[in-house]
N, CA, C and O atoms as CSV, one atom per row, in Angstrom:
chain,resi,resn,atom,element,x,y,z
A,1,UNK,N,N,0.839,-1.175,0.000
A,1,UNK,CA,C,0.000,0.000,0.000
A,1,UNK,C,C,0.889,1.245,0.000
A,1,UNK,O,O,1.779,1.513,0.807
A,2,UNK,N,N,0.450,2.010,-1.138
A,2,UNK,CA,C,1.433,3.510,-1.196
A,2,UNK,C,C,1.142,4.580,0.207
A,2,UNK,O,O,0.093,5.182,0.437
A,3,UNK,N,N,2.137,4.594,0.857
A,3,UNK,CA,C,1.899,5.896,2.136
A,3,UNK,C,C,1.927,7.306,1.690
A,3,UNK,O,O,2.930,7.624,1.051
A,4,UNK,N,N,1.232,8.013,1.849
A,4,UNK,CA,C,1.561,9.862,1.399
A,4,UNK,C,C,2.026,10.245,2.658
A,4,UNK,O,O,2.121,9.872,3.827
A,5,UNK,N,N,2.301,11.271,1.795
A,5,UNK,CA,C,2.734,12.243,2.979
A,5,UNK,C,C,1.881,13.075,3.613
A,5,UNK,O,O,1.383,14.002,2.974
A,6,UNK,N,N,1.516,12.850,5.212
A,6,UNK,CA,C,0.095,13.254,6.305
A,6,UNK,C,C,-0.732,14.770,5.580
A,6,UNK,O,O,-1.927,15.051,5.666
A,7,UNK,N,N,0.361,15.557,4.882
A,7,UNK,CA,C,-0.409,17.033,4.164
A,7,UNK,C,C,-1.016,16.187,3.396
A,7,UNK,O,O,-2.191,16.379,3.710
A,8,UNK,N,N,-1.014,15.155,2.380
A,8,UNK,CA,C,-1.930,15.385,1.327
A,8,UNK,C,C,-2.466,14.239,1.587
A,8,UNK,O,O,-2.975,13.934,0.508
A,9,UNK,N,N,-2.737,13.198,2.503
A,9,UNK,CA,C,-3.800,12.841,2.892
A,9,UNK,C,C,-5.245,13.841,3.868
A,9,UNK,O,O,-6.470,13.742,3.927
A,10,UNK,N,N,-4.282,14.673,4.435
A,10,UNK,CA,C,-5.052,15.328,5.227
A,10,UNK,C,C,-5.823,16.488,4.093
A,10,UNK,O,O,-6.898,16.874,4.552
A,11,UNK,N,N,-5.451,17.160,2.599
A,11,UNK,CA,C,-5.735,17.824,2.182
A,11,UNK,C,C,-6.923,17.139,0.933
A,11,UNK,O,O,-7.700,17.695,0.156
A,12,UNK,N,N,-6.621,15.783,1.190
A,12,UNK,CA,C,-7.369,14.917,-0.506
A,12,UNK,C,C,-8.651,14.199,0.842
A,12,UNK,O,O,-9.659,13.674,0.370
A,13,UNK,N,N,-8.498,14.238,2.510
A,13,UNK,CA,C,-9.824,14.193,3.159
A,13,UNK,C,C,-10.483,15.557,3.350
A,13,UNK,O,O,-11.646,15.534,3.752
A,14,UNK,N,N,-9.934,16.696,3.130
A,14,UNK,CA,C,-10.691,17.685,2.684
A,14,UNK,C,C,-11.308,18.124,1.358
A,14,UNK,O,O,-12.367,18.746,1.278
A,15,UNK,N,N,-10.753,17.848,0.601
A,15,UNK,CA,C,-11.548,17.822,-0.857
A,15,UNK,C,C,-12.441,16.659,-1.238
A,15,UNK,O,O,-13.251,16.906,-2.131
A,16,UNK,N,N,-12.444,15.015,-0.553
A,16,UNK,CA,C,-13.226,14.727,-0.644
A,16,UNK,C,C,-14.326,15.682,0.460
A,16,UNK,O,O,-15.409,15.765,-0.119
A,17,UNK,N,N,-14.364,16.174,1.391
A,17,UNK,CA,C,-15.379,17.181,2.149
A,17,UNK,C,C,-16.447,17.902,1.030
A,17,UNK,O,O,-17.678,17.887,1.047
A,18,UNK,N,N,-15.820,18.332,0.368
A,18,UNK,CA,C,-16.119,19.196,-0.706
A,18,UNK,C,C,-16.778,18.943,-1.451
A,18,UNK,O,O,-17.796,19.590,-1.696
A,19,UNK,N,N,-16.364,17.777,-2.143
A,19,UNK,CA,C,-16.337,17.066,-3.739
A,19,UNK,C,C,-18.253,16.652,-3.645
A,19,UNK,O,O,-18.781,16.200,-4.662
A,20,UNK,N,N,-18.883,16.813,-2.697
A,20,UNK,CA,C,-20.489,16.523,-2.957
A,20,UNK,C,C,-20.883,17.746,-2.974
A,20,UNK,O,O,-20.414,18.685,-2.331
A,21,UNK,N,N,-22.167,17.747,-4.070
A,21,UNK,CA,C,-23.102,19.027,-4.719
A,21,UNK,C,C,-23.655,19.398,-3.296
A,21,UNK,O,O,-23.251,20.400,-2.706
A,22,UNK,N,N,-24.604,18.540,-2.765
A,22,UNK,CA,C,-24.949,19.608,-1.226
A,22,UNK,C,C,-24.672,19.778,-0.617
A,22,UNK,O,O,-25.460,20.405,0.092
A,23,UNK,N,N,-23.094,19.488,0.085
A,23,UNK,CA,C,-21.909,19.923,0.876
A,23,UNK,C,C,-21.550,21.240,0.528
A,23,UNK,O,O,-21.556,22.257,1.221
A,24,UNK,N,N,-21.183,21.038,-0.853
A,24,UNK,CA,C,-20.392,22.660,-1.354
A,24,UNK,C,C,-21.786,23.407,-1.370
A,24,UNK,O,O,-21.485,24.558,-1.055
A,25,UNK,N,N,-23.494,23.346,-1.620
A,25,UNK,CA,C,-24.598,24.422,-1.947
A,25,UNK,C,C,-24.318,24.771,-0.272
A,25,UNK,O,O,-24.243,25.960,0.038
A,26,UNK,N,N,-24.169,23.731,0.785
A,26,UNK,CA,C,-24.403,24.096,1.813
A,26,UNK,C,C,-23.587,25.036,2.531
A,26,UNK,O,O,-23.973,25.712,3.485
A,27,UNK,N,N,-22.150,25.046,1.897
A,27,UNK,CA,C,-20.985,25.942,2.606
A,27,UNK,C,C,-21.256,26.941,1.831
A,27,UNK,O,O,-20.664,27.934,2.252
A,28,UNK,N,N,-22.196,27.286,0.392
A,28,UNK,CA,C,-22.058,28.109,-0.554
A,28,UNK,C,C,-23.223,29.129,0.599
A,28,UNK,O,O,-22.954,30.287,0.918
A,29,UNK,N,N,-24.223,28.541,0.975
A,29,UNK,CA,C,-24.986,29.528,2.061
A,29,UNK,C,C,-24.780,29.612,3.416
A,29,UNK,O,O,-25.810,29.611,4.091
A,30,UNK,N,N,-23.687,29.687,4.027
A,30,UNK,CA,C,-22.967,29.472,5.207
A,30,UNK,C,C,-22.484,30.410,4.850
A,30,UNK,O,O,-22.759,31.391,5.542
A,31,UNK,N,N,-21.540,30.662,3.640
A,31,UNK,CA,C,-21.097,32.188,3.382
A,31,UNK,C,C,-21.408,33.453,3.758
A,31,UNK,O,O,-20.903,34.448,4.277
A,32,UNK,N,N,-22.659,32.953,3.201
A,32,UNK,CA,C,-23.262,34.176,3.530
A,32,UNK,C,C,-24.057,34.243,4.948
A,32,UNK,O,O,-23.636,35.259,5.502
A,33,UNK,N,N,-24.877,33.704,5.655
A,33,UNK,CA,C,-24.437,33.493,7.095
A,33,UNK,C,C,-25.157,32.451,8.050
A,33,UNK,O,O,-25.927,31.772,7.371
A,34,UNK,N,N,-25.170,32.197,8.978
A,34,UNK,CA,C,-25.066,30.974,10.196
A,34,UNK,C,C,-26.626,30.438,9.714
A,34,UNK,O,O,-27.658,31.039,9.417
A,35,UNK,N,N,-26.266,29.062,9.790
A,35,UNK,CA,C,-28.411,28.408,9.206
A,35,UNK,C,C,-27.921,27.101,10.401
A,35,UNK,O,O,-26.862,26.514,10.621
A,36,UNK,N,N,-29.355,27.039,11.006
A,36,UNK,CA,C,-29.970,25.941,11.773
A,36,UNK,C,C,-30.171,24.754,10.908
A,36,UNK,O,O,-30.186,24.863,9.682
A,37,UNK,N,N,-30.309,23.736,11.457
A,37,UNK,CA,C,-30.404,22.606,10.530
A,37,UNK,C,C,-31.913,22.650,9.026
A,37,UNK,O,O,-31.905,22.202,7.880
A,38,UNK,N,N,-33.119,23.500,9.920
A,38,UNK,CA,C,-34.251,23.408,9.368
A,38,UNK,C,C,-34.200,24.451,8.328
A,38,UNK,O,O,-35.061,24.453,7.449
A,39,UNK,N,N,-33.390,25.218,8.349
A,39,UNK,CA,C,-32.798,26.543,7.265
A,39,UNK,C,C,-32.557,26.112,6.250
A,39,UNK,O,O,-32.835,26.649,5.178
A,40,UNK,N,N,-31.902,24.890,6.427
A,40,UNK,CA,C,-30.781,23.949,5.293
A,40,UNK,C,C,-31.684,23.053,4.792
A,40,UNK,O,O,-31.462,22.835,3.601
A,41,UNK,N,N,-32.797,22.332,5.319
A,41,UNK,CA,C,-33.928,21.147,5.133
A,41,UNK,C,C,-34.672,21.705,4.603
A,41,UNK,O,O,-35.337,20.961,3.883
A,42,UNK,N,N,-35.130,23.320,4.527
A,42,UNK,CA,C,-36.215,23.887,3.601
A,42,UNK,C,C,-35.533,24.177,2.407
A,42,UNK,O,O,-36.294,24.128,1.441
A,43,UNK,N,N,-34.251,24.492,2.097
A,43,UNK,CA,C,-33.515,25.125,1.047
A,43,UNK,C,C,-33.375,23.900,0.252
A,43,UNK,O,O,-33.462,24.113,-0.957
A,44,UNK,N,N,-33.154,22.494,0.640
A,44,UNK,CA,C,-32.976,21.308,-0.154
A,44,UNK,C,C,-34.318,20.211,-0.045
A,44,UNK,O,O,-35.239,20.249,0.770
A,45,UNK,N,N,-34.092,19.257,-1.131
A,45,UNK,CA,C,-35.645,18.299,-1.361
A,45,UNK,C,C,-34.927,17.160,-1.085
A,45,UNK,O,O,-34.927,16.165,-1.810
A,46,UNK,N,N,-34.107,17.314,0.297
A,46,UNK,CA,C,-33.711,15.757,1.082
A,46,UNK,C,C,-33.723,16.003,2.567
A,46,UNK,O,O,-33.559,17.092,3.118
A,47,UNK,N,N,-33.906,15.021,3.047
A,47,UNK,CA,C,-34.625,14.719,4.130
A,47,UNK,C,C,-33.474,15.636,5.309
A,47,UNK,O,O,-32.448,16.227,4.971
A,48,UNK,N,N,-34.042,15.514,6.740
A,48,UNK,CA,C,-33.457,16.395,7.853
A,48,UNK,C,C,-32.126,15.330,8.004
A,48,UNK,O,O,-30.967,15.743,8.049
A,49,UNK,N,N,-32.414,14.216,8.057
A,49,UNK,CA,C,-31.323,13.709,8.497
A,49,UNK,C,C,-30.313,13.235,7.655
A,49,UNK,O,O,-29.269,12.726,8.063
A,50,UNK,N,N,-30.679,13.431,6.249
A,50,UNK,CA,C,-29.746,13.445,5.392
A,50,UNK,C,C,-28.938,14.803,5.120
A,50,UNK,O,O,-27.894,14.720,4.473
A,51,UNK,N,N,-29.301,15.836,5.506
A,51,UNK,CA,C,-28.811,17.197,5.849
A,51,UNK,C,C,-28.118,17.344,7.230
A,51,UNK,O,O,-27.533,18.423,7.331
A,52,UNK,N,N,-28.053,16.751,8.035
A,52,UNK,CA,C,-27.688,16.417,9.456
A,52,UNK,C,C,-26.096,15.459,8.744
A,52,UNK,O,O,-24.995,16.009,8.791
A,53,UNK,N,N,-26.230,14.362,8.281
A,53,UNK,CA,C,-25.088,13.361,7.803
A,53,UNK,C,C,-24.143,14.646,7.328
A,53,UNK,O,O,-23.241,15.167,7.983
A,54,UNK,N,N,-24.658,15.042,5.865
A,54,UNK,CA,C,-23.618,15.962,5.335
A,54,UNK,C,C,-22.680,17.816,6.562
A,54,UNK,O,O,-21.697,18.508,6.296
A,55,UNK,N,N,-23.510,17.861,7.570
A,55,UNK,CA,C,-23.319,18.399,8.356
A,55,UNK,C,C,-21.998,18.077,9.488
A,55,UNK,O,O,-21.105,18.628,10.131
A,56,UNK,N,N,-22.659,16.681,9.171
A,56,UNK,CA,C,-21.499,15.598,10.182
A,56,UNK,C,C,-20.341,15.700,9.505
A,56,UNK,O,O,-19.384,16.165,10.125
A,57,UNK,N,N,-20.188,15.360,8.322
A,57,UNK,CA,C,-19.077,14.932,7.627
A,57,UNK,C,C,-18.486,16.564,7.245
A,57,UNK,O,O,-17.550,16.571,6.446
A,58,UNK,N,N,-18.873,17.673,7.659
A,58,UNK,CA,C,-18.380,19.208,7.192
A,58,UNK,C,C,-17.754,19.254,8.455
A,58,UNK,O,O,-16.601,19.675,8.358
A,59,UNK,N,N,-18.143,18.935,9.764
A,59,UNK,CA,C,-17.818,19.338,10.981
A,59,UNK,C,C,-16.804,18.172,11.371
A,59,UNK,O,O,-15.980,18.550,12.204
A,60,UNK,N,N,-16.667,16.878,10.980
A,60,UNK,CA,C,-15.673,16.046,11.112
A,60,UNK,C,C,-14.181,16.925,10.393
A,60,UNK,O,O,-13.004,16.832,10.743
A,61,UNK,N,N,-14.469,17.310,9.884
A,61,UNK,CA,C,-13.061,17.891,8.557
A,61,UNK,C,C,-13.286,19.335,9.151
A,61,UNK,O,O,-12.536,20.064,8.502
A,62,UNK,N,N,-13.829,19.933,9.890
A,62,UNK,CA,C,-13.277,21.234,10.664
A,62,UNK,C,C,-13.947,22.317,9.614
A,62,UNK,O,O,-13.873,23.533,9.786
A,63,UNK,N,N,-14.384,21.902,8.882
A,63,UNK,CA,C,-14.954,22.705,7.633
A,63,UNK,C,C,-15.998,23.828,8.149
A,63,UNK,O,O,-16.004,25.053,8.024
A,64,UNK,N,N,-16.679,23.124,8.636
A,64,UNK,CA,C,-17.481,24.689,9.857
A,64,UNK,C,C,-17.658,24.262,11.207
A,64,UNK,O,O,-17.324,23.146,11.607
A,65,UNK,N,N,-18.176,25.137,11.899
A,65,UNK,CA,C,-18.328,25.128,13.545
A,65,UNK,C,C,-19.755,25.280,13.670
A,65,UNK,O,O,-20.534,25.639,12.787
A,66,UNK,N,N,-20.094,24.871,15.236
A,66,UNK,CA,C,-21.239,25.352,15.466
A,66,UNK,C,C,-21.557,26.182,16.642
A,66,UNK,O,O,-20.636,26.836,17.133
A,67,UNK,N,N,-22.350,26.225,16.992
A,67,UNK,CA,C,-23.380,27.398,18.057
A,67,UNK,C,C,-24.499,27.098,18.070
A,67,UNK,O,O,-25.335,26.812,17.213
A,68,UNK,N,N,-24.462,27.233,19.828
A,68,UNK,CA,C,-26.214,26.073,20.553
A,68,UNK,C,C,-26.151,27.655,21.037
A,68,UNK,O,O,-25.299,28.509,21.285
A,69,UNK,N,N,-27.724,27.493,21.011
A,69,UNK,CA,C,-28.713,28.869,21.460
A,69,UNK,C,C,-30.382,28.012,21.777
A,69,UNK,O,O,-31.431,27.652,21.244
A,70,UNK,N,N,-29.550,28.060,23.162
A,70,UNK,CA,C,-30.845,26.993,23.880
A,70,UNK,C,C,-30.778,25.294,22.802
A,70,UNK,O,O,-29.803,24.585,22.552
A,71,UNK,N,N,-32.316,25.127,22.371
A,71,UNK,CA,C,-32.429,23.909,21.977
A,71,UNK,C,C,-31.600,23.923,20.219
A,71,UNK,O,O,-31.233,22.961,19.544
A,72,UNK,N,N,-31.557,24.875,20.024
A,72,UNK,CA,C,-30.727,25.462,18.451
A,72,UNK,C,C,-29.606,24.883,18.608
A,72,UNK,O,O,-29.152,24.629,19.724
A,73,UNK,N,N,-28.728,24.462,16.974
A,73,UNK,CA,C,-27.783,24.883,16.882
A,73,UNK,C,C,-27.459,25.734,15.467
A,73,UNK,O,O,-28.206,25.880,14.500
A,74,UNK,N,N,-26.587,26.061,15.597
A,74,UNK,CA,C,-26.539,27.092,14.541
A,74,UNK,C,C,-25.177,26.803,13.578
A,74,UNK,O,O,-24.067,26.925,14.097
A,75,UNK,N,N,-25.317,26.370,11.994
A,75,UNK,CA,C,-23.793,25.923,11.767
A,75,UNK,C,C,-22.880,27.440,11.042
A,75,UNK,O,O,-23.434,28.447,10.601
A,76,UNK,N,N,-21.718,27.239,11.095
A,76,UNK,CA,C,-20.920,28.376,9.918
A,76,UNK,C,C,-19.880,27.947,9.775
A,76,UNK,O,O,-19.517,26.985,10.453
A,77,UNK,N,N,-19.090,28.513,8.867
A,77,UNK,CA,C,-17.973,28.775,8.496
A,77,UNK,C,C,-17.053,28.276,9.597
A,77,UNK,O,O,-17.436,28.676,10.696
A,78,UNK,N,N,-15.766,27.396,9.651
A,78,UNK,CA,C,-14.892,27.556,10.550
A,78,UNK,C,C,-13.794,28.464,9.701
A,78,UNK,O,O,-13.162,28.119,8.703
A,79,UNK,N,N,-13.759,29.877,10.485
A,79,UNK,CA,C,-12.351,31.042,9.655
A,79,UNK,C,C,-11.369,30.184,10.562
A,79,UNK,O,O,-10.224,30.352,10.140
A,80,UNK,N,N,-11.397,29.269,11.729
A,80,UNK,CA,C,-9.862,28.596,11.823
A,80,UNK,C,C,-9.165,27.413,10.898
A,80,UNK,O,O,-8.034,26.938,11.002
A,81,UNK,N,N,-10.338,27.062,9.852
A,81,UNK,CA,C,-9.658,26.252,9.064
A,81,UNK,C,C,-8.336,26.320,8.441
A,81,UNK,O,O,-8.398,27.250,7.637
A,82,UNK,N,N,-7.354,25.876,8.419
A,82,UNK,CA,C,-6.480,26.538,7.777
A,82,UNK,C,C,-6.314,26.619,6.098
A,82,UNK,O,O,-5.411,27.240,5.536
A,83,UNK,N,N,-7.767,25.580,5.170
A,83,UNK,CA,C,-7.357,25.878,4.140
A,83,UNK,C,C,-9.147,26.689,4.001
A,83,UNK,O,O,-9.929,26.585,3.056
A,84,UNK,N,N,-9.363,27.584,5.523
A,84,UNK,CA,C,-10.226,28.647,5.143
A,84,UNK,C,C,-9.863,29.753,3.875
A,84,UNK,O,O,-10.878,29.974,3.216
A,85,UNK,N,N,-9.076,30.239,3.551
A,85,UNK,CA,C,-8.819,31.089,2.719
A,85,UNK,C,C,-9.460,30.737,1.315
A,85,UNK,O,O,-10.252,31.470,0.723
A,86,UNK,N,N,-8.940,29.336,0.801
A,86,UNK,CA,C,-9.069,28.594,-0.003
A,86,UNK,C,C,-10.475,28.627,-0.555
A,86,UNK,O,O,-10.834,28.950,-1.688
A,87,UNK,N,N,-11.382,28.124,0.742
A,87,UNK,CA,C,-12.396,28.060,0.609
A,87,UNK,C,C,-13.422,29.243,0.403
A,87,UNK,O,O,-14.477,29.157,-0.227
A,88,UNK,N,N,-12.992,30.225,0.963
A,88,UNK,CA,C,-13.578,31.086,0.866
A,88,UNK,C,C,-13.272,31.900,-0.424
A,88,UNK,O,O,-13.919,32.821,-0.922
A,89,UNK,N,N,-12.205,31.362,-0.802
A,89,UNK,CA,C,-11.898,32.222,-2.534
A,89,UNK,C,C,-12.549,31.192,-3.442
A,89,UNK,O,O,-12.720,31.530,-4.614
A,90,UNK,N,N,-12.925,30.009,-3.066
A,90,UNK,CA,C,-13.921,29.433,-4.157
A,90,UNK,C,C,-15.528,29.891,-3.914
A,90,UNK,O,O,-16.237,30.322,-4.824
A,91,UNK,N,N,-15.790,29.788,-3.089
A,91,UNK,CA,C,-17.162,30.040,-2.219
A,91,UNK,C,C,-17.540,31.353,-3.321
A,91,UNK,O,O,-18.544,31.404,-4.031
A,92,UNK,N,N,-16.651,32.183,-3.255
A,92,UNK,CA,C,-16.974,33.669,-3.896
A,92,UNK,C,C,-17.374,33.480,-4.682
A,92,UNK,O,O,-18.500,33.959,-4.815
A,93,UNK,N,N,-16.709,32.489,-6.060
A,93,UNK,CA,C,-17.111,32.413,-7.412
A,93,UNK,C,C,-18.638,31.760,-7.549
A,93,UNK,O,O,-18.992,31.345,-8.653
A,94,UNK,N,N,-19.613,31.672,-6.304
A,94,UNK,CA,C,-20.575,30.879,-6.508
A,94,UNK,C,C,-21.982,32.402,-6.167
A,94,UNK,O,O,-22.125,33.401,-5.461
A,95,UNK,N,N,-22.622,31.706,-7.119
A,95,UNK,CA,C,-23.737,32.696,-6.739
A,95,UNK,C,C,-24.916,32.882,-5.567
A,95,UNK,O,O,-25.863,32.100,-5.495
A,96,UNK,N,N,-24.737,34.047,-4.633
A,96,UNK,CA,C,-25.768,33.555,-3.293
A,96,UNK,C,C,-27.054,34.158,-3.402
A,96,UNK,O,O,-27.827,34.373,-2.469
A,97,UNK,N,N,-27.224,34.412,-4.585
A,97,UNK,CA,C,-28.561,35.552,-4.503
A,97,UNK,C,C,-29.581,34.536,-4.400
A,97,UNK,O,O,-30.664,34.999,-4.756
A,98,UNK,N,N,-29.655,33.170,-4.002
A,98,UNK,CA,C,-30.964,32.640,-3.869
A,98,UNK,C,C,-30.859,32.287,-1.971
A,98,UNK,O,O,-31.684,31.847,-1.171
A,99,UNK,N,N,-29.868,32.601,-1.881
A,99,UNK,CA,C,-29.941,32.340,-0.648
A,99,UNK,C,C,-30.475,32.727,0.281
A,99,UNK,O,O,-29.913,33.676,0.827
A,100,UNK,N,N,-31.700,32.254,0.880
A,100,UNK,CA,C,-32.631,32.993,1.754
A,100,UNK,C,C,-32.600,32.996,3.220
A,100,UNK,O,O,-32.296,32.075,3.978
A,101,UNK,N,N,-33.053,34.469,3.543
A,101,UNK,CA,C,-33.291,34.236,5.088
A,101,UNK,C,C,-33.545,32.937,6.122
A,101,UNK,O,O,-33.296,31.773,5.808
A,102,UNK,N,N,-33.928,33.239,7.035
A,102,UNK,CA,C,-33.942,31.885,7.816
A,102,UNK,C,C,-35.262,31.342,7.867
A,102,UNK,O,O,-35.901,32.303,7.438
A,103,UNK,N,N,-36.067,30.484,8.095
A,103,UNK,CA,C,-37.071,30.161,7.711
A,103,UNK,C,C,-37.371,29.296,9.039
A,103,UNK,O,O,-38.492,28.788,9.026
A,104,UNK,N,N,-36.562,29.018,10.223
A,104,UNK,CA,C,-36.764,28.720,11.491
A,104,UNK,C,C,-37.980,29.839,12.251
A,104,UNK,O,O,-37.833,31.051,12.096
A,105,UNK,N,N,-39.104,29.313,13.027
A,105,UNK,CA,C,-40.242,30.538,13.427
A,105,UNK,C,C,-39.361,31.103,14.578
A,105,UNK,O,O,-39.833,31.997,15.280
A,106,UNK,N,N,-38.168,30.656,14.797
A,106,UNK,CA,C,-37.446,31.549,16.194
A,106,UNK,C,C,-37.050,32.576,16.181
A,106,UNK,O,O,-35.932,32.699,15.681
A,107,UNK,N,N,-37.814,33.967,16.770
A,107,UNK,CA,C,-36.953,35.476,16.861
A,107,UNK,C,C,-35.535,35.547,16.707
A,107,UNK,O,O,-34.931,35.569,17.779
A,108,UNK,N,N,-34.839,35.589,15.684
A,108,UNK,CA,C,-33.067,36.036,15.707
A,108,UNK,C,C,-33.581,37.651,16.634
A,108,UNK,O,O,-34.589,38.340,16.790
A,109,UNK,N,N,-32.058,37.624,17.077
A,109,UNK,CA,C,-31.716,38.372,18.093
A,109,UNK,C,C,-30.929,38.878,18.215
A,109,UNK,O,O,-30.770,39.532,19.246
């Protein structure tokens, strides 16, 4: 079995992170800013807990963080990623104008 070297295993388990269509729509509206799980379940035509999995697998790879507000959590962006930059210079080239408010009935604050 061929060994790499720990950077580009650690950088080819971040691009697989990536490499799925509602992973990247989902970091593409994270950009623009923090969504609850049900934010993300109205914006896509797959189920909560299949939006929950791809959530898992963004937050396994450091790809975003979260924030509990009471029974909430709230996902975003991790800016400590270190190939945050990266991401965020692809993120740009994507279009957010469909990206909608929050659609949770909870007062933001």
């Amino acid at each position: 079995m061929t060994r790499f070297d720990p950077e580009i295993e650690t950088m080819s388990q971040y691009l697989k992170g990536l490499s799925d269509p509602v992973r990247l729509d989902i970091l593409r509206r994270l950009q623009v800013r923090e969504h609850c799980v049900c934010d993300l379940t109205a914006a896509f035509d797959i189920s909560q807990p299949a939006i929950s999995r791809h959530l898992k697998r963004l937050r396994e790879q450091a790809i975003i963080s979260e924030r509990r507000d009471r029974q909430w959590i709230y996902y975003r962006l991790n800016r400590e990623h270190p190939y945050y930059g990266q991401l965020e210079w692809m993120l740009r080239r994507l279009d957010t104008a469909d990206v909608r408010s929050s659609s949770c009935t909870v007062l933001e604050i």
